[in-house]
N, C-alpha and C positions, 0 to 999 in steps of 0.2 A: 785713544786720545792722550794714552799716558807718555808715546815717543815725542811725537809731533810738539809743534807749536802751540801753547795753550789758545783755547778758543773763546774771547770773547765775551761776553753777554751778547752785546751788540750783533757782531757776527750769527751768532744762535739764532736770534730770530729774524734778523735778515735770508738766513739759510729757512726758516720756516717758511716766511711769506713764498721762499721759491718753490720750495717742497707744494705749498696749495695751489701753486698757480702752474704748476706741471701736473698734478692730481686732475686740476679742474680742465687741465688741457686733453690730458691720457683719456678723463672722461668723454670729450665734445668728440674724440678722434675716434672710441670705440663706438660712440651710439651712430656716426656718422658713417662709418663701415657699414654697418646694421643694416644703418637705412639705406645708403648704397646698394646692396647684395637683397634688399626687396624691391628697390626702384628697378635692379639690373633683371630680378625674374619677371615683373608686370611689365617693364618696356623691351626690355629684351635691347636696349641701347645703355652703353658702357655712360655715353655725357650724360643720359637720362637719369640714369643710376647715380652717379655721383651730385646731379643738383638735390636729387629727391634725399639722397644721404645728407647733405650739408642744410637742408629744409628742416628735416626731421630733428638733428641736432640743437640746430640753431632753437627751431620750436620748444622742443624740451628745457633747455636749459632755459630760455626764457621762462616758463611757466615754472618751473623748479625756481628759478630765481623772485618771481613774482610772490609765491602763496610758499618760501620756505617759514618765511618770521611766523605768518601766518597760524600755518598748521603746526610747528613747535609748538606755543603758545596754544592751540585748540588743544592739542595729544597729553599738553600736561594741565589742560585745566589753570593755567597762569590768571591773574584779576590784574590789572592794572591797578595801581594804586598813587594818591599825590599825597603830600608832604602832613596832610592832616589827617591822613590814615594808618600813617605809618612814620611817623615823625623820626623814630632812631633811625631807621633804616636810607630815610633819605638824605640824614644828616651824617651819616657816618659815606655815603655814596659822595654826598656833594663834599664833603672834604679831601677824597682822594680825588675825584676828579679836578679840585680847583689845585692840588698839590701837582699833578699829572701832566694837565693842559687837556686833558680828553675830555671830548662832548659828554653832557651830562646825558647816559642811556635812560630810555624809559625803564618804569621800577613796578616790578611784577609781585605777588603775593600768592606760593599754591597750600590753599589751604590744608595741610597734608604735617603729620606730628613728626613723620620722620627728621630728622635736622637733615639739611641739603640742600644744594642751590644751583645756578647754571645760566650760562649768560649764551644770548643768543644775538642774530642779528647780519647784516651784510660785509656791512663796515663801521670804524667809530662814529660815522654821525648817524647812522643806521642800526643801532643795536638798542638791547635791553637785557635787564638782569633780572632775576627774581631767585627767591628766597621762599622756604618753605615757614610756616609758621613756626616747626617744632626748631627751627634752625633760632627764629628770633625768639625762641621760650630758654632755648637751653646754653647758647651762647651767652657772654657777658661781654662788654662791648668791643677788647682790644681781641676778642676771637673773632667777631662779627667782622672786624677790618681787616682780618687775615684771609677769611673766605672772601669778601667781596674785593679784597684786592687780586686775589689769587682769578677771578671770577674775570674783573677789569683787563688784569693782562690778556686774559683771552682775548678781549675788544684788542686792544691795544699789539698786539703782537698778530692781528688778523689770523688767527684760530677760528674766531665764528663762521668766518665766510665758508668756509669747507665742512667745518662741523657740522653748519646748519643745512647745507644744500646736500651733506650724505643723508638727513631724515627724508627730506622729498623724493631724491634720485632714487633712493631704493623704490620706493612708491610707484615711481615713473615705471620704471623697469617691471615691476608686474602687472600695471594697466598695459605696458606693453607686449609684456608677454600673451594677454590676456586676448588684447586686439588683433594679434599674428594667428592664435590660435582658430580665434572665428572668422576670422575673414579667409582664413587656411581653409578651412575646413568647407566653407559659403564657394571659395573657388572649386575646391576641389570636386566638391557635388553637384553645382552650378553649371559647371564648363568642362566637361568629359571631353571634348569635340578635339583628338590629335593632332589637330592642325596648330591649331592654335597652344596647344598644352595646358590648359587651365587648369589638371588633374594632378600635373607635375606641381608646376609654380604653386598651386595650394599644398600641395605635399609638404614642398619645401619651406610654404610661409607656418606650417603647422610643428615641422617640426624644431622648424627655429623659435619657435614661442614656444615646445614642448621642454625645449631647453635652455632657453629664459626663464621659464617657472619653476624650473630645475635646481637653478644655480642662481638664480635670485635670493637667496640665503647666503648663500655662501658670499656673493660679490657682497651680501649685507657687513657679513662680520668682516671681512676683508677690509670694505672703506673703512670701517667703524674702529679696529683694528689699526690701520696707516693714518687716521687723525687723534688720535687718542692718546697713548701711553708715554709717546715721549715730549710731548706738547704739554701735559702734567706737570713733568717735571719742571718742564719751563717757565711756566705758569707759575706753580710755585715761588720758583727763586724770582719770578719778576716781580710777584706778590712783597715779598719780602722786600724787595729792594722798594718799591712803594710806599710800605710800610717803616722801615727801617727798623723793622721787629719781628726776627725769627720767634723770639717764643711765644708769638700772639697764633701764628699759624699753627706753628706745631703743637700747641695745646689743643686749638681748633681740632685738628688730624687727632689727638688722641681721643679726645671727644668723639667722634666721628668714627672712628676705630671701636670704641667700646657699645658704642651704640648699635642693635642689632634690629633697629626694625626699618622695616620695608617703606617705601616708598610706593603711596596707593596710585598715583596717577603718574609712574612713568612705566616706560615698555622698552622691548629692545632697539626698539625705533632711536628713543631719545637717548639709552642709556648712558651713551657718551658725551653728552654735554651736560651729564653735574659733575661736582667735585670729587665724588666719590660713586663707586658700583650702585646702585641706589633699590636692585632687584634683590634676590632672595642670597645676600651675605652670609647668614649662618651656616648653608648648605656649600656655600662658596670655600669658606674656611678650613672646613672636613673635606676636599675634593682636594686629589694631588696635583700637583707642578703642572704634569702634562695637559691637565682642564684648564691652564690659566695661560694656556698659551696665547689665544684670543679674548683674553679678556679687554675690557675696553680701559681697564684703568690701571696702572700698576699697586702692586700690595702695598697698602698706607705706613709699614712699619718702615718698609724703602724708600717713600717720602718724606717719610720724619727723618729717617738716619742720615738721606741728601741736607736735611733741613739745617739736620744740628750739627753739619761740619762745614755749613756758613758761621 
């Protein structure tokens, strides 16, 4: 970026929303192959194939889009909370949002001592934020406005929408693994009869789920991976511009940095939608360069050093 013409704010996350909406595309196009290439061995017809492929897609994402908010919200134990459960927290939300113009997100509570937070949701008028308790113990309020702005831009810069539909999709992908392998398995012992092939085509739907359940980790870190690290930093600096106060974040991040304890109810499902790695960091610390190649978040000390040379 350093020859070229400088880029933007604006442009960055115009270029983001395109980055999610080619993600979300590359996704509907591979599960739709999938389903294709099982439609093409059960009918043994190519248009067959292709409806049952564009069936299967369209289904998934539907239901991934349906129960994504959903099941965030179940996996991290999230409480819904209003204004007289949580009075700073929805007063410091409803300030950036009335500075912003963004819809006011629903406001979460996980009762959990680690400081940390993470905003979820479809789109701005579809979204929600929540905040861990140890976040609203140990923060003071101009850090609380740096997380939750940093939190907003997600909303705002449509981050959620892919963030929140990698928790489900990975999901999707091992019920589906799971279905290829039994129903592989139901053909292939079911229907021996050569004529027909059923011994084959179960073969084939067996081993294709053998290898869905395979690399179903791997496509995990992969999404988790291409919506994460550099959406971060973007976030950040949208944070701040919301705020019109780098040093409220950046203390936030150091806080947040020195702080070493684990987060009880998140998993690698969620890991990438808090602000920070929220799993077992100390052991993170101690591990070389090469182990942080997938990490979902980049290292906080490179978020601060972006921070302080706004």
């Amino acid at each position: 970026m350093s020859t070229g013409t400088p880029v933007t704010h604006v442009e960055l996350i115009a270029k983001n929303r395109r980055t999610s909406m080619m993600m979300l595309a590359i996704e509907f196009l591979l599960v739709g192959i999938l389903g294709g290439a099982i439609g093409f061995l059960v009918s043994r017809s190519l248009t067959t194939g292709v409806i049952i492929g564009a069936s299967i897609a369209i289904l998934i994402d539907m239901i991934a889009w349906l129960v994504a908010v959903r099941a965030t919200i179940a996996l991290t134990r999230a409480v819904e909370v209003g204004p007289e459960q949580a009075k700073v927290l929805h007063n410091v939300i409803d300030g950036l949002c009335i500075a912003t113009g963004l819809p006011k997100p629903r406001v979460y509570i996980v009762d959990d001592p680690a400081p940390n937070a993470f905003s979820t949701g479809r789109n701005p008028k579809h979204a929600a934020v929540a905040a861990t308790t140890g976040l609203l113990d140990k923060m003071n309020r101009v850090e609380l406005e740096g997380v939750l702005a940093h939190e907003l831009s997600h909303i705002r810069n449509y981050d959620v929408l892919v963030m929140t539909l990698a928790v489900t999709m990975v999901g999707m992908i091992a019920l589906l693994s799971d279905f290829f392998l039994r129903f592989g398995w139901f053909m292939g012992g079911g229907r021996r009869n050569e004529e027909d092939g059923g011994g084959l085509v179960g073969l084939a739907m067996a081993v294709i789920g053998l290898v869905l359940l395979i690399f179903a980790p791997i496509i995990a870190s992969l999404m988790q991976f291409a919506v994460s690290r550099r959406r971060e930093y973007l976030a950040d600096a949208s944070g701040v511009q919301m705020t019109r106060y780098p040093p409220g974040l950046i203390s936030a991040l150091k806080k947040l940095e020195d702080d070493h304890t684990v987060t009880h109810f998140a998993s690698k499902a969620t890991a990438h939608l808090w602000i920070e790695e929220p799993l077992d960091k100390e052991s993170n610390r101690r591990s070389s360069k090469l182990n942080h190649l997938f990490d979902t978040h980049p290292p906080i000390e490179d978020r601060i050093h972006a921070l302080e040379q706004m």
